[in-house]
C-alpha positions as CSV (number, residue, x, y, z in Angstrom):
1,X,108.4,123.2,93.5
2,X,104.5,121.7,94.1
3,X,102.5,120.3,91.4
4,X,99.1,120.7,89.9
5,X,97.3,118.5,91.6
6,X,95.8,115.6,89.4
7,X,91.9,115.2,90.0
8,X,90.7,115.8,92.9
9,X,89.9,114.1,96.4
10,X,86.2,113.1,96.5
11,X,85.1,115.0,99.5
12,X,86.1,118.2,97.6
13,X,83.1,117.7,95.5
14,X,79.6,118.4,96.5
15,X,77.7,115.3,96.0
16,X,74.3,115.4,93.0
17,X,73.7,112.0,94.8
18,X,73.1,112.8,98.4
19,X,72.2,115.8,99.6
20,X,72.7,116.0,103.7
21,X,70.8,117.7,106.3
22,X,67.3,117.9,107.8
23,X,64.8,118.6,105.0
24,X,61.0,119.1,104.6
25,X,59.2,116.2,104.2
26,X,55.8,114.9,104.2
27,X,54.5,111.7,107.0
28,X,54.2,108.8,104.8
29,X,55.7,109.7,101.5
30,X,58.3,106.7,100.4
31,X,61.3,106.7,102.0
32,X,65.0,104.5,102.4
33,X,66.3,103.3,105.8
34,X,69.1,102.6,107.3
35,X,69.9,100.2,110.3
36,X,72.4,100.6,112.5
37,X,73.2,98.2,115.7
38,X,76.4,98.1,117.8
39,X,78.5,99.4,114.1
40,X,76.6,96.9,112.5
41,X,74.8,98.1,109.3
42,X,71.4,95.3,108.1
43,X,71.8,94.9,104.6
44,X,68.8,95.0,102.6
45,X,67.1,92.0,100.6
46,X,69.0,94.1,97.6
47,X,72.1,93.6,99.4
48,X,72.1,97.0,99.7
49,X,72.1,99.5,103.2
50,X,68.8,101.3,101.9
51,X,65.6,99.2,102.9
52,X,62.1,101.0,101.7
53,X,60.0,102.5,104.0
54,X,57.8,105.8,104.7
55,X,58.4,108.7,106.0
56,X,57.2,108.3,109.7
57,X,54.1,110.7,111.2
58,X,55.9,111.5,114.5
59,X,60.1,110.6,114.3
60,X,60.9,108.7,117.9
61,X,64.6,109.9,119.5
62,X,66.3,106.3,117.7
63,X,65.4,108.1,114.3
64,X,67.1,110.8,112.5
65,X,67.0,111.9,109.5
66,X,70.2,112.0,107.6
67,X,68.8,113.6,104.0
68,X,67.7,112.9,100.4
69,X,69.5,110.2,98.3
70,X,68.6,111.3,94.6
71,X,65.7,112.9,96.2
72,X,64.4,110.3,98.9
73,X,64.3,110.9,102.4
74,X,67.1,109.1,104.2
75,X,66.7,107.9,107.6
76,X,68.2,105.9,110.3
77,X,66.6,103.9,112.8
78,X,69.6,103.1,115.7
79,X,68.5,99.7,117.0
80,X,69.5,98.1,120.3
81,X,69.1,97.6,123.9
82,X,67.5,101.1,125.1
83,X,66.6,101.6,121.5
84,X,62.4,102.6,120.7
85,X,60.7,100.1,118.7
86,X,59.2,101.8,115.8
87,X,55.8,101.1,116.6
88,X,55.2,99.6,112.8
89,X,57.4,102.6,111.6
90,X,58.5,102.8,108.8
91,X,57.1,100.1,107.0
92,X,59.9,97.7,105.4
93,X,60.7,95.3,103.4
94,X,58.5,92.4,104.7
95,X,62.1,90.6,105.1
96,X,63.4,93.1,107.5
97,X,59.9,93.7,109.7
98,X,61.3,92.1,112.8
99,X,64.3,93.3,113.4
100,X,64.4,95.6,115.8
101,X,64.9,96.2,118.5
102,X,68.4,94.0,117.9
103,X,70.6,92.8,120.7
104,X,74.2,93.5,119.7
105,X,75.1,90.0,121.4
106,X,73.4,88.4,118.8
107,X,74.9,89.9,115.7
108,X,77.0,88.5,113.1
109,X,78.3,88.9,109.6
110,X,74.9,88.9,108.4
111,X,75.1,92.5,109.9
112,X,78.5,94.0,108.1
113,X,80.3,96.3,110.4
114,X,79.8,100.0,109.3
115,X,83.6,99.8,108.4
116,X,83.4,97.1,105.9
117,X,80.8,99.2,104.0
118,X,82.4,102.4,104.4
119,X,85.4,101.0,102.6
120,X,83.5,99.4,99.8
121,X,81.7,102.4,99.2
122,X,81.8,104.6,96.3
123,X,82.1,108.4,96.9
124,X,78.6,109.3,97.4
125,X,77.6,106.2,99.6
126,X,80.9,106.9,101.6
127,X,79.4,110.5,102.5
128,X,75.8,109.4,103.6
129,X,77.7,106.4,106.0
130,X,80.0,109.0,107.5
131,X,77.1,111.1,108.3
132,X,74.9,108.4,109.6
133,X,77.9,107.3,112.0
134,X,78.8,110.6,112.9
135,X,74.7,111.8,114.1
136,X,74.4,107.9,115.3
137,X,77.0,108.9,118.0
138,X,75.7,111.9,118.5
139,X,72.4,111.2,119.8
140,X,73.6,108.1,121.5
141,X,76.2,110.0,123.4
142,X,73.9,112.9,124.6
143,X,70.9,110.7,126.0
144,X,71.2,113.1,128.9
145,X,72.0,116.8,128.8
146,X,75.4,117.7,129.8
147,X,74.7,120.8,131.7
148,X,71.9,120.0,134.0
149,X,71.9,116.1,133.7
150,X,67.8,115.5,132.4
151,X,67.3,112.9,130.5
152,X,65.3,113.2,127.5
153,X,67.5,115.8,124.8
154,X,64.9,116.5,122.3
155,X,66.2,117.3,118.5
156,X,64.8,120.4,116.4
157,X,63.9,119.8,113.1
158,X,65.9,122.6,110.8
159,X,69.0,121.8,112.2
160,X,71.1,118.9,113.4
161,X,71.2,120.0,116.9
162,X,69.6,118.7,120.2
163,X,68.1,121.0,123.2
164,X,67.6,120.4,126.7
165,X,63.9,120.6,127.5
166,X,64.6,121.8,130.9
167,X,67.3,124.2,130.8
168,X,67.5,124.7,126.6
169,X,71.5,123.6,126.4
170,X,71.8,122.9,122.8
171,X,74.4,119.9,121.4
172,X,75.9,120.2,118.2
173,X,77.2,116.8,116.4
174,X,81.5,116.5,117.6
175,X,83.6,116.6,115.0
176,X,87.2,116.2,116.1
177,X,89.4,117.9,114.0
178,X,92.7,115.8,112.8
179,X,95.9,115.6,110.8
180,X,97.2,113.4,108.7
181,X,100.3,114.0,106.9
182,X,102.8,112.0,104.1
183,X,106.3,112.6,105.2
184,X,108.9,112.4,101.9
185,X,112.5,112.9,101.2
186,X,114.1,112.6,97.9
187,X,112.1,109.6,96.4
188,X,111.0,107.9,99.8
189,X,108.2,108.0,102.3
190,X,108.1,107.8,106.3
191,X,105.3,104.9,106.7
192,X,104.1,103.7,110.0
193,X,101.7,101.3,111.1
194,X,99.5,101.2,114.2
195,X,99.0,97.3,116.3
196,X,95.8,97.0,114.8
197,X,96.5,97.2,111.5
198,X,95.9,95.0,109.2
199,X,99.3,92.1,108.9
200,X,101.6,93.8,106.4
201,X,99.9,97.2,106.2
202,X,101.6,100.9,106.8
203,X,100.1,103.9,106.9
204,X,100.6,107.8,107.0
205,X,101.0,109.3,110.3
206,X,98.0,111.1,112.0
207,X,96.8,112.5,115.3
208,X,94.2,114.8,116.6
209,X,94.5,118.4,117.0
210,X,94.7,119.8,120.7
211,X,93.2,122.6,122.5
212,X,95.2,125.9,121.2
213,X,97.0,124.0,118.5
214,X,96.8,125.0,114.5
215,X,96.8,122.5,112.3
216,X,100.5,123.1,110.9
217,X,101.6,122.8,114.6
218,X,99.7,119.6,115.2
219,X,101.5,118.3,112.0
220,X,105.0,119.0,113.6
221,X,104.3,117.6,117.2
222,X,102.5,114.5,115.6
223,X,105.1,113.3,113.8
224,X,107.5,114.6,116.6
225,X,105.8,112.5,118.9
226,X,105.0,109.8,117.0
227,X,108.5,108.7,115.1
228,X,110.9,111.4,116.5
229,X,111.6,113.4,113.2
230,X,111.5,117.2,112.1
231,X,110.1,118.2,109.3
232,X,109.3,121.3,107.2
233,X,107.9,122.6,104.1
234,X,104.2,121.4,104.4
235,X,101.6,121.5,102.0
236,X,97.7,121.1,102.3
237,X,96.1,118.8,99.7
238,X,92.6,117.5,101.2
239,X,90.2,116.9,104.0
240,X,88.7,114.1,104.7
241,X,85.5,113.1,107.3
242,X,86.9,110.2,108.8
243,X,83.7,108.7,111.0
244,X,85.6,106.5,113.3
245,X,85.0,107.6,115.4
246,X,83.9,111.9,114.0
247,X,87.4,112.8,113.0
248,X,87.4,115.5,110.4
249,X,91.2,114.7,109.0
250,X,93.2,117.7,107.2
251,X,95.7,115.9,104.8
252,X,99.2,117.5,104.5
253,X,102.8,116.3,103.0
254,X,106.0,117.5,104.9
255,X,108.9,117.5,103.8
256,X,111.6,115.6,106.2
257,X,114.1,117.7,108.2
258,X,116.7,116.3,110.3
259,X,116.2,113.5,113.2
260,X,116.3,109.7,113.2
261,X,113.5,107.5,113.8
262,X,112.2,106.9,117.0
263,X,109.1,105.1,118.0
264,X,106.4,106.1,120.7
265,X,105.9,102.2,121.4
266,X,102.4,102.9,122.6
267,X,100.8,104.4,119.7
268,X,103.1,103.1,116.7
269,X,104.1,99.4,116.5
270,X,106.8,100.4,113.6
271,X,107.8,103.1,111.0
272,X,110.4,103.2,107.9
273,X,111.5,104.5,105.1
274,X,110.2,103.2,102.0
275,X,110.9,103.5,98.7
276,X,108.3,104.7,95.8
277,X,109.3,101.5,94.2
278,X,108.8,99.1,96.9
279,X,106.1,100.6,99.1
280,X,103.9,97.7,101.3
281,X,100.8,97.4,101.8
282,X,98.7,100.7,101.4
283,X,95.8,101.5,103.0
284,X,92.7,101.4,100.7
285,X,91.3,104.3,98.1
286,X,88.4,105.3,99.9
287,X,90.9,106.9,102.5
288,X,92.7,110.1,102.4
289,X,96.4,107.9,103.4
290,X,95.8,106.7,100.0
291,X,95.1,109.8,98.5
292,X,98.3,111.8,100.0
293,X,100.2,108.9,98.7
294,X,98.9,108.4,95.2
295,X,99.4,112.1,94.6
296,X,102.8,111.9,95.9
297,X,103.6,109.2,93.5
298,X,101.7,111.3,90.3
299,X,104.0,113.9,91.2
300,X,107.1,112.1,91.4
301,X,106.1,110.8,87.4
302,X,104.6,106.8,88.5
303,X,101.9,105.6,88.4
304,X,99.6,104.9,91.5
305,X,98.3,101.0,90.9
């Protein structure tokens, strides 16, 4: 009953545009930077997130390195309160040279939020933003080890891991694994939208994954939970790194079952059927909502606008 699939979701691809991941590179050679304050990204005097620098000789613990961008070192200088000043490293734009640190109390829209560029991002930028949000909380979550309590986790260079100088406990990035699913019947779709959504705007319904719990099962207790219906017949279509906050999100459709509609008030602020010809606001295309949708439509012989 499925159909071919028509394209494919961009994080299915492997990227020719950034490559991520610790890399060799040389003290000094050119380099782009990122800035990152309180979710705030500085755009560049391009208007850009990338702001030329240099490689630096000896990396502080506010610095990481997220990879090459069409060959260039990436890296990311987290600014702040407890944040290292780099010391005149990296060299910047002339524009940008006193930045840091930044107080997040004093930031504005002349500092986009990570969000607002992760949703006007293409494919490729989309991947290096996820990755920088995803490391950013990483080292800012483990400034102390969290098996003996010292302060000062060190991060090795091959890897994206940090060790414990004092008793070697290693910390990996979190990823925290997700579902998202498209429920359908006939030539409708279950929608729901959370209270911060945007006015107007409905969703697909999603949830994290719990201890012991498979994905499929987490699909059926979600939407359970969530809008009281049963459903069956699921089908995998995409994953998605989500990095708000380091949700890796595994897109399904299910197929509704039997049950009426009812709410958990605390999570979901309302949820209907909708349908494919009058379907409200959608969330955008850089998200894998969209993408279960869309497809949903291809298959059913419309046109996603």
């Amino acid at each position: 009953m499925w159909h071919p699939l028509q394209g494919t979701f961009p994080q299915q691809q492997v990227s020719s545009i950034f490559e991520r991941g610790p890399a060799m590179v040389s003290p000094g050679e050119p380099a782009y930077w990122l800035y990152l304050a309180d979710g705030r990204l500085k755009p560049s005097p391009r208007d850009t997130v990338f702001h030329i620098g240099q490689v630096p000789h000896h990396p502080n613990a506010d610095q990481i390195m997220l990879g090459r961008w069409q060959g260039t070192p990436v890296w990311l200088q987290l600014c702040g309160p407890g944040s290292e000043t780099p010391r005149g490293e990296p060299q910047v734009d002339a524009s940008s040279a006193d930045t840091l640190p930044v107080d997040p109390q004093h930031l504005d829209e002349a500092w986009p939020t990570l969000r607002q560029w992760i949703l006007a991002a293409d494919e490729d930028l989309f991947d290096l933003l996820a990755t920088a949000n995803g490391l950013a909380a990483w080292r800012l979550e483990n400034r102390f080890c969290g098996h003996c309590g010292h302060q000062g986790m060190q991060a090795l260079s091959h890897e994206y891991v940090l060790e414990c100088p004092h008793c070697r406990h290693h910390r990996y990035p979190r990823i925290a694994p997700s579902i998202i699913t498209l429920v359908w019947r006939d030539n409708e779709v279950l929608l729901g939208r959370g209270h911060r959504f945007t006015p107007g705007r409905y969703s697909t319904l999603a949830g994290f994954i719990e201890a012991g719990e498979s994905a499929e099962q987490a699909v059926h207790r979600e939407v359970g939970e969530e809008v009281g219906v049963a459903v069956h017949n699921l089908r995998y279509l995409a994953s998605q790194s989500w990095p708000f906050p380091y949700s890796l999100m595994l897109g399904y459709w299910s197929e509704y079952l039997s049950g009426d509609i009812v709410l958990q008030e605390e999570e979901i602020e309302d949820a209907r059927w909708f349908s494919l010809d009058n379907l409200p606001d959608l969330p955008p295309k850089a998200a894998i909502s969209r993408y279960l949708i869309d497809q949903f439509l291809i298959w059913k012989g419309i046109d996603p606008q």
